[in-house]
Backbone bond lengths (Angstrom), bond angles and torsions (degrees), N, CA, C in turn:
res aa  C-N    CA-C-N  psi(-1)  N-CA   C-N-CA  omega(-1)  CA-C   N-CA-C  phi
1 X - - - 1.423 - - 1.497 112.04 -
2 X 1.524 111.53 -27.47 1.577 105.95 179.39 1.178 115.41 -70.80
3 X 1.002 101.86 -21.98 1.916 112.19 175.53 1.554 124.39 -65.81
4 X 1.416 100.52 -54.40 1.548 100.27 156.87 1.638 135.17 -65.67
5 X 0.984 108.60 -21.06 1.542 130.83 172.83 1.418 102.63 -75.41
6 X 1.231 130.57 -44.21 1.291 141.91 178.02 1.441 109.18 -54.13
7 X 1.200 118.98 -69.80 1.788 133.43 -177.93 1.958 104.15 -55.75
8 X 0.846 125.41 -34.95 1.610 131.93 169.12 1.746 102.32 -50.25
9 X 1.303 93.87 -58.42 1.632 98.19 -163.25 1.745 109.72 -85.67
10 X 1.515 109.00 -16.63 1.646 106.69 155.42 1.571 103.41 -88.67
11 X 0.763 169.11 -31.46 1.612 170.36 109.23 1.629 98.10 26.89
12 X 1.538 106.02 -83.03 1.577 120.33 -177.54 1.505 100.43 -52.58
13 X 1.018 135.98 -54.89 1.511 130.74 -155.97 1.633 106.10 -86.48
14 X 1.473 132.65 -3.80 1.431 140.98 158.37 1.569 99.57 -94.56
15 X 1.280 127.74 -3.81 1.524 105.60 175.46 1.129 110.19 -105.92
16 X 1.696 122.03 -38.60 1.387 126.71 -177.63 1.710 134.39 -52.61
17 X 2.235 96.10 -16.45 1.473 75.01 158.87 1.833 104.29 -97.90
18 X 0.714 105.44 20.34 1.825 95.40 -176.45 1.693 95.61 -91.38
19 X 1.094 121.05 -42.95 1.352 103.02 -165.05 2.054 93.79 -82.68
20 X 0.883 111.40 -21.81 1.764 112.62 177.63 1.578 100.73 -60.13
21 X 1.500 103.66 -44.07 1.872 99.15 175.40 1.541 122.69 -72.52
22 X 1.255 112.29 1.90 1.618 120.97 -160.54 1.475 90.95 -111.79
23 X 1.264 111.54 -51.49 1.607 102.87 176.27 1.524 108.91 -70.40
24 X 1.124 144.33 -18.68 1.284 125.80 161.94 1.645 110.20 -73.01
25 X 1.315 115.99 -20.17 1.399 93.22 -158.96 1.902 92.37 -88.06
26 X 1.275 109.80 -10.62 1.417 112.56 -174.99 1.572 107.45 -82.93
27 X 1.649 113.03 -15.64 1.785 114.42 174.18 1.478 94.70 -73.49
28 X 0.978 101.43 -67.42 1.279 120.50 -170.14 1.866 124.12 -32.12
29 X 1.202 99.04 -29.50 1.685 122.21 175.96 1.937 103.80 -100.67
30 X 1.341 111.89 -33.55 1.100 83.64 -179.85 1.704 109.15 -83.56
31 X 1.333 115.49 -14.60 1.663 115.26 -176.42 1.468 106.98 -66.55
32 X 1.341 133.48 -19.62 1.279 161.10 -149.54 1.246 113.68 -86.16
33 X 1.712 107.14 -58.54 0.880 129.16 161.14 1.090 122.44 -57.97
34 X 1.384 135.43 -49.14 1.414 149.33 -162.82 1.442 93.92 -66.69
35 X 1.223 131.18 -74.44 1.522 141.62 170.66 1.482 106.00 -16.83
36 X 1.241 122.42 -77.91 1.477 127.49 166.41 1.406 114.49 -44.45
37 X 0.822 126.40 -53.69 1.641 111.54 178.55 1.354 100.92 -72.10
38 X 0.951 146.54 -23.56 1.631 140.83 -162.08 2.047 92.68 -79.10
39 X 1.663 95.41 -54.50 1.524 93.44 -174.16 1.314 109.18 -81.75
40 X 1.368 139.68 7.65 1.541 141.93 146.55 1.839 119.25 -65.75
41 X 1.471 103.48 -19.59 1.365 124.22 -159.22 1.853 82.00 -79.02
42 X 1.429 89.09 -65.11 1.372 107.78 -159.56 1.312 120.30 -59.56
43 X 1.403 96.74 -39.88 2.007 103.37 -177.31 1.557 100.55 -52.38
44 X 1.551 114.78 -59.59 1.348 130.62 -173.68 1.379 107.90 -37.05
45 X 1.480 123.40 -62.25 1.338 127.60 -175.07 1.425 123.09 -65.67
46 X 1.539 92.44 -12.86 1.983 90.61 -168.85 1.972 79.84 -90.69
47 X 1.643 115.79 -59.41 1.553 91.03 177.87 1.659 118.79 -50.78
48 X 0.971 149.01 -60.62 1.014 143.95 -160.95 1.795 98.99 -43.00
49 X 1.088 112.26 -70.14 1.519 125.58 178.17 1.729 99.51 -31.53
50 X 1.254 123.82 -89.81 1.423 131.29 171.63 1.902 118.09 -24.99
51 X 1.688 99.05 -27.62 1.416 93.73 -176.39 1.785 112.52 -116.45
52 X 1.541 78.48 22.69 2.049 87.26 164.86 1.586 118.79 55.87
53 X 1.214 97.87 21.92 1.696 110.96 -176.85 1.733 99.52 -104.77
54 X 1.265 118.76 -30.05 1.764 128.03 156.85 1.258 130.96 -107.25
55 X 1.489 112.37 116.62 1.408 106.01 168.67 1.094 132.34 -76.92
56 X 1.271 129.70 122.99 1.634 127.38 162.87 1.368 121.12 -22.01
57 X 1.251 106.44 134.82 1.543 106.40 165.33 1.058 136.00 -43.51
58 X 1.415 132.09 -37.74 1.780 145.89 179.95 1.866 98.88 -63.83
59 X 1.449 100.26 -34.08 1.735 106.47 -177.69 0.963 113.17 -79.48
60 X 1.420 128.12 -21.66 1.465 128.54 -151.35 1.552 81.97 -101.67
61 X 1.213 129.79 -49.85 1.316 128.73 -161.48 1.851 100.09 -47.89
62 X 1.207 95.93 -58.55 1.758 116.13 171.85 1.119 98.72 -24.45
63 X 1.411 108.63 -83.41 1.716 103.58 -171.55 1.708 79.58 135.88
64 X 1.003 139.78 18.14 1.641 134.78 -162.53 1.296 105.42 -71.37
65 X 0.992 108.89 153.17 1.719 108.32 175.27 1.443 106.74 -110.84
66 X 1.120 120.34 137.11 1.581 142.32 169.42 1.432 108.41 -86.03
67 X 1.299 99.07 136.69 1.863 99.35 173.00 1.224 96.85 -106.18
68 X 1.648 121.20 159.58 1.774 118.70 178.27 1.527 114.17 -64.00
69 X 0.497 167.45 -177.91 1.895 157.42 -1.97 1.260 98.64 105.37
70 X 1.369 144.50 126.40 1.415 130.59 172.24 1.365 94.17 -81.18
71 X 1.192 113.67 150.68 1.621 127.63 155.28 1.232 123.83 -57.26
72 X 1.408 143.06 152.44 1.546 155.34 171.56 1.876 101.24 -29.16
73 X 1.158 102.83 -59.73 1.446 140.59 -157.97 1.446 102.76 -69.40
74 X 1.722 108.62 -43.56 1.440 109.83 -163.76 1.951 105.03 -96.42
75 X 1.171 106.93 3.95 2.055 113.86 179.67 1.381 110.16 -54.66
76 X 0.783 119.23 129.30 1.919 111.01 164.86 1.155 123.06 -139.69
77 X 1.615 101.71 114.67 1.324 106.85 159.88 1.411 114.37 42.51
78 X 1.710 122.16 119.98 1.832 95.44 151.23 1.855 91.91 -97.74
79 X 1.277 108.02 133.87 1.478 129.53 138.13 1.685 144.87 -8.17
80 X 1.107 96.35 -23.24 1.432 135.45 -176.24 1.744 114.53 -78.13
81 X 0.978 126.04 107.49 1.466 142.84 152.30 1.340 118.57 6.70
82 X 1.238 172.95 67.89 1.529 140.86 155.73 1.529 103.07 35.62
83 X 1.184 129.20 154.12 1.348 134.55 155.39 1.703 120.86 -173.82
84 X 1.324 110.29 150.89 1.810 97.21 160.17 1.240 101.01 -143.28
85 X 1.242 103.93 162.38 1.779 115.81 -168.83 1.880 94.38 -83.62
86 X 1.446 103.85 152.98 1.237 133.73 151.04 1.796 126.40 -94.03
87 X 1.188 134.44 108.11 1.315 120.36 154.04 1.299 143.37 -80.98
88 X 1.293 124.67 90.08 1.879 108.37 177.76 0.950 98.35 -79.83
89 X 1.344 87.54 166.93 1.953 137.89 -153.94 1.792 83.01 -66.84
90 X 1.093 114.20 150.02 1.467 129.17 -176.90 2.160 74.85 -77.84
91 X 2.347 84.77 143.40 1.700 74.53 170.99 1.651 89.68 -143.08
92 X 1.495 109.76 174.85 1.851 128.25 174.81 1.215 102.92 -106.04
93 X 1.210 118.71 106.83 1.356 116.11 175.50 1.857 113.35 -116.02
94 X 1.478 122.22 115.33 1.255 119.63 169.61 1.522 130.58 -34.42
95 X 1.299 138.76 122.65 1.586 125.59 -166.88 1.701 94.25 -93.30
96 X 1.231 114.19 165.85 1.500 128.04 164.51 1.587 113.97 -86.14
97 X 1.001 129.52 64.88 1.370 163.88 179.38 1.665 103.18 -78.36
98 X 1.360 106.72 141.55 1.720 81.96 174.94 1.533 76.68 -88.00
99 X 1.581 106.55 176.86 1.437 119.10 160.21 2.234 95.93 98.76
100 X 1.621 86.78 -28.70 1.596 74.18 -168.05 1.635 143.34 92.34
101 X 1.568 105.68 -8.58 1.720 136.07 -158.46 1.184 102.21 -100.05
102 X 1.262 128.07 -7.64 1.677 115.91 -165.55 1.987 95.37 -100.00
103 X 1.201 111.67 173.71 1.352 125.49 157.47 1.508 106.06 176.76
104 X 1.392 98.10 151.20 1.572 127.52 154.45 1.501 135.96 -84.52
105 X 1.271 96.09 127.61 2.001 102.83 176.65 1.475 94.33 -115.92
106 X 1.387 113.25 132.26 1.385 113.57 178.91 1.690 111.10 -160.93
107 X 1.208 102.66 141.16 1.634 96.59 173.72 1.038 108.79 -127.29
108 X 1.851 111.54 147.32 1.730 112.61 -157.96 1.515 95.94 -131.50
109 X 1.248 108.51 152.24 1.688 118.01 162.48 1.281 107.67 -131.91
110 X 1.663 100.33 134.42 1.471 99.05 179.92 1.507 100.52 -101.99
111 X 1.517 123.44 162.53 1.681 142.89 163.29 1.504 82.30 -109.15
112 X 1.656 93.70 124.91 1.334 128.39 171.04 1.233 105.31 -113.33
113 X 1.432 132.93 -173.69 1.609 132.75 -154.76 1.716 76.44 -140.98
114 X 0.951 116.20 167.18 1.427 118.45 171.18 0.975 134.73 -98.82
115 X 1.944 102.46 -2.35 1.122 115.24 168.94 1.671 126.11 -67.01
116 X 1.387 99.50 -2.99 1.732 107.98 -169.66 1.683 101.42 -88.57
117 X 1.085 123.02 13.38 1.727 116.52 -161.54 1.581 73.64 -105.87
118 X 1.567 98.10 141.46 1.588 130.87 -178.50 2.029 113.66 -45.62
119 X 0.864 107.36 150.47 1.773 101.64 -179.24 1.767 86.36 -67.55
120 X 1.352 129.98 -60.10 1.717 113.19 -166.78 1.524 111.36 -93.31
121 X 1.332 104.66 21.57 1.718 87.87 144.40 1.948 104.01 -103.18
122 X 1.455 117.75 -25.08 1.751 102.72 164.22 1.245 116.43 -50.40
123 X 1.457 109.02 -49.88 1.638 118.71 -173.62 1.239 123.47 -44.41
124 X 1.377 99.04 -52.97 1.767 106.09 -167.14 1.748 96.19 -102.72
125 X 0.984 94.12 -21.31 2.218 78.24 -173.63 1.577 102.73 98.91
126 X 1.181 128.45 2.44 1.706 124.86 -179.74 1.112 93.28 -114.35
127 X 1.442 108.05 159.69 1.804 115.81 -177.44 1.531 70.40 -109.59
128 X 1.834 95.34 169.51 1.455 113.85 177.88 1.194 106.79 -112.27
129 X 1.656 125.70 135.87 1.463 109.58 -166.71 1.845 94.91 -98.91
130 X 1.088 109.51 9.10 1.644 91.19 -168.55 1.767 88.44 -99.32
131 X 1.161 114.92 -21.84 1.451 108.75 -172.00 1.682 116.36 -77.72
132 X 1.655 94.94 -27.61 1.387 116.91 -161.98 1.902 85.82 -92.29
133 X 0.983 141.35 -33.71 1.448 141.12 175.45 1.843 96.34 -61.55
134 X 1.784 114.34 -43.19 1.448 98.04 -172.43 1.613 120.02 -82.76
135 X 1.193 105.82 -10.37 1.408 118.26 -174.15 1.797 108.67 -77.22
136 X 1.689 90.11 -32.19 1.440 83.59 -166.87 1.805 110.25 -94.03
137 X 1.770 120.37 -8.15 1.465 132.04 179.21 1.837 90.04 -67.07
138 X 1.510 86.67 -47.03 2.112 95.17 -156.76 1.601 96.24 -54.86
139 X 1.605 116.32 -53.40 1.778 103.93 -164.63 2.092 97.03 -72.42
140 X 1.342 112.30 -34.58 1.149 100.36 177.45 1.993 130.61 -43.76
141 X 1.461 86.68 -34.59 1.463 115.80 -178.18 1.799 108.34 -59.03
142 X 1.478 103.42 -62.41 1.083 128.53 -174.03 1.836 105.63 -57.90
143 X 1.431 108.74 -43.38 1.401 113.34 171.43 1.848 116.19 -55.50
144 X 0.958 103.36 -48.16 1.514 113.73 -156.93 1.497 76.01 -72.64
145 X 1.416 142.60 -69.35 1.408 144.07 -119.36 1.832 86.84 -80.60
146 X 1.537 126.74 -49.09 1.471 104.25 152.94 1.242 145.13 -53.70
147 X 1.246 115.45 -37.49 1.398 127.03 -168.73 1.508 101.38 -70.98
148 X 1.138 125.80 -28.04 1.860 143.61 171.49 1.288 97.02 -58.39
149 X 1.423 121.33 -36.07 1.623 102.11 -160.24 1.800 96.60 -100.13
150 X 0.952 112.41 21.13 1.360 109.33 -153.73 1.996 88.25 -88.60
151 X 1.355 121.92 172.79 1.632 119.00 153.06 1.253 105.86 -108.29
152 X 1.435 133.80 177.18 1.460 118.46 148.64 1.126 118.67 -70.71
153 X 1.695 140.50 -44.06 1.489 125.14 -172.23 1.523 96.05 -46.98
154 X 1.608 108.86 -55.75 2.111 96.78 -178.45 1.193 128.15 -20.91
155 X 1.472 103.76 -61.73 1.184 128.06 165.79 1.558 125.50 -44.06
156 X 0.760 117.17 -40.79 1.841 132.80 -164.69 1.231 105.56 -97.31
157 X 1.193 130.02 -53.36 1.142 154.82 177.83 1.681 105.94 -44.05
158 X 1.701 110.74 131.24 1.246 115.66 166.14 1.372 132.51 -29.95
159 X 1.482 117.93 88.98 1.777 113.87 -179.91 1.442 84.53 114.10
160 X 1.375 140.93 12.23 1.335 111.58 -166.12 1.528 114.29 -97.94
161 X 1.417 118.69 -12.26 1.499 130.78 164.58 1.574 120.15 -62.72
162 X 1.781 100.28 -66.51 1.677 113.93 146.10 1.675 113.72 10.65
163 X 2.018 83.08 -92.22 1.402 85.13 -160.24 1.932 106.74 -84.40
164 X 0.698 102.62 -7.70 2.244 92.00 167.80 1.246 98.92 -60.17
165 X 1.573 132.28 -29.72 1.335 127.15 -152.69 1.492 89.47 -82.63
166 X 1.455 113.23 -39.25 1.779 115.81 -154.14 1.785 90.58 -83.45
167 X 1.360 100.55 -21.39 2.143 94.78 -175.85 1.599 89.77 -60.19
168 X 1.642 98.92 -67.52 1.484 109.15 -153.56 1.861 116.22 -51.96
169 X 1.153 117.87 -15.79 1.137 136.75 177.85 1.671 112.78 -68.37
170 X 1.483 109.67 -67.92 1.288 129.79 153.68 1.677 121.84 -33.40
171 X 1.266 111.98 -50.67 1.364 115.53 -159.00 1.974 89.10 -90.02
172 X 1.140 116.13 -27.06 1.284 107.25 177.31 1.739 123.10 -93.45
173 X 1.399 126.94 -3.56 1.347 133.40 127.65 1.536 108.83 -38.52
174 X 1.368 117.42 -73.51 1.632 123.38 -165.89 1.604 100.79 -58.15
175 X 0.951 126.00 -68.21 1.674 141.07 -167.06 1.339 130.03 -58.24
176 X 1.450 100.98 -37.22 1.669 132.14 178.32 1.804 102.23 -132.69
177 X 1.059 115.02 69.09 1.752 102.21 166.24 1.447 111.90 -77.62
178 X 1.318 120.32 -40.66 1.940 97.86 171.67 1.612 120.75 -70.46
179 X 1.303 129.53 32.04 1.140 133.72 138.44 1.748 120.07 -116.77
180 X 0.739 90.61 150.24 1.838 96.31 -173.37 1.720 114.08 -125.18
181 X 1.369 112.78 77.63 1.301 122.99 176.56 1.385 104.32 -55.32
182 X 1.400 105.86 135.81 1.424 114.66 160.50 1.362 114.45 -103.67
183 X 1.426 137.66 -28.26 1.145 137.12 166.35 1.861 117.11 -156.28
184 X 1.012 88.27 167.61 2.108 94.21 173.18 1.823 95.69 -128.71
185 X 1.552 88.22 156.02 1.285 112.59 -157.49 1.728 73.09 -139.50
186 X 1.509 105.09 132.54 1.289 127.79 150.27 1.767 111.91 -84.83
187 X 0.907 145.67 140.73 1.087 142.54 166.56 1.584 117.12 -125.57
188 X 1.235 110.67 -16.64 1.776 118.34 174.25 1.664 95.65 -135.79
189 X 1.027 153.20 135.71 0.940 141.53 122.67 2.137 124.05 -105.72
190 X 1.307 115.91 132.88 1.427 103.44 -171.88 1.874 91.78 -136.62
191 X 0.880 146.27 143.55 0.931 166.34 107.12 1.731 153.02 -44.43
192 X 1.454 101.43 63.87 1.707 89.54 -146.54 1.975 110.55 -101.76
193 X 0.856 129.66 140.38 1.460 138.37 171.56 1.573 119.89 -95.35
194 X 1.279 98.92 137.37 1.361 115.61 -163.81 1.653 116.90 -86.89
């Protein structure tokens, strides 16, 4: 009988680490899993979010309404010209202030049409730097000579960015007609009083 009693208790003690390795390998797969579905959860929601088919929570709370997603099929065209931006040189320009104390630091980019690039820089494929040096003194010129007449309340003042944009626009049709601004971009604007 000790003999059979014996083989039971080597039996149990050759199985107990096998099933100890089986339950790890079964944590181990389900944590595995969990990870992957968690970052399947997540990928989904961050595209969905990005592709305007889910609203954020802060919106939803709102009550905001989402419009659908246009379709492949339904995109159109933007309308808009060829163009590339210009940057001038960040500039200080004195305001018309009485007293004289005010000035502006501001940096501008213009959207040009592409129609303004020289017939022999199309021709040959080289831009011209002496042409592209005069194009860019002349609108620079034209900038400062508004921005001078400007005050700061103008400036500061409700609509007062607005309309410099709609002067500077204007005055560079009249001033510069072989360039054709499509828009100005403030990129610094500071305003300081004396």
């Amino acid at each position: 009988m000790s003999s059979s009693a014996a083989v039971p208790a080597e039996i149990a003690a050759t199985a107990e680490p096998k099933a100890k390795g089986g339950m790890l390998s079964m944590l181990l797969a389900g944590l595995l899993s969990s990870v992957i579905a968690a970052g399947a959860v997540l990928g989904a929601g961050t595209w969905l979010l990005h592709s305007g088919k889910l609203m954020p929570p802060a919106a939803a709370a709102k009550g905001a309404a989402v419009a659908p997603a246009p379709s492949g099929d339904a995109v159109v065209k933007s309308e808009l010209p060829p163009s590339k931006v210009m940057a001038l040189e960040p500039m200080v320009v004195n305001l018309s202030d009485a007293g004289g104390r005010a000035y502006l630091r501001a940096s501008i980019s213009l959207r040009l049409a592409e129609e303004t690039a020289g017939k022999a820089e199309k021709a040959e494929g080289k831009p011209d730097p002496a042409a592209a040096a005069g194009k860019t003194a002349a609108l620079r010129d034209t900038t400062l000579s508004v921005l001078g007449a400007q005050t700061s309340d103008g400036l500061l003042g409700a609509g007062g960015v607005p309309n410099v944009k709609k002067l500077l626009r204007e005055r560079y049709a009249l001033d510069n007609p072989e360039v054709h601004v499509l828009d100005v971009y403030f990129t610094d604007f500071l305003v300081q009083r004396g």
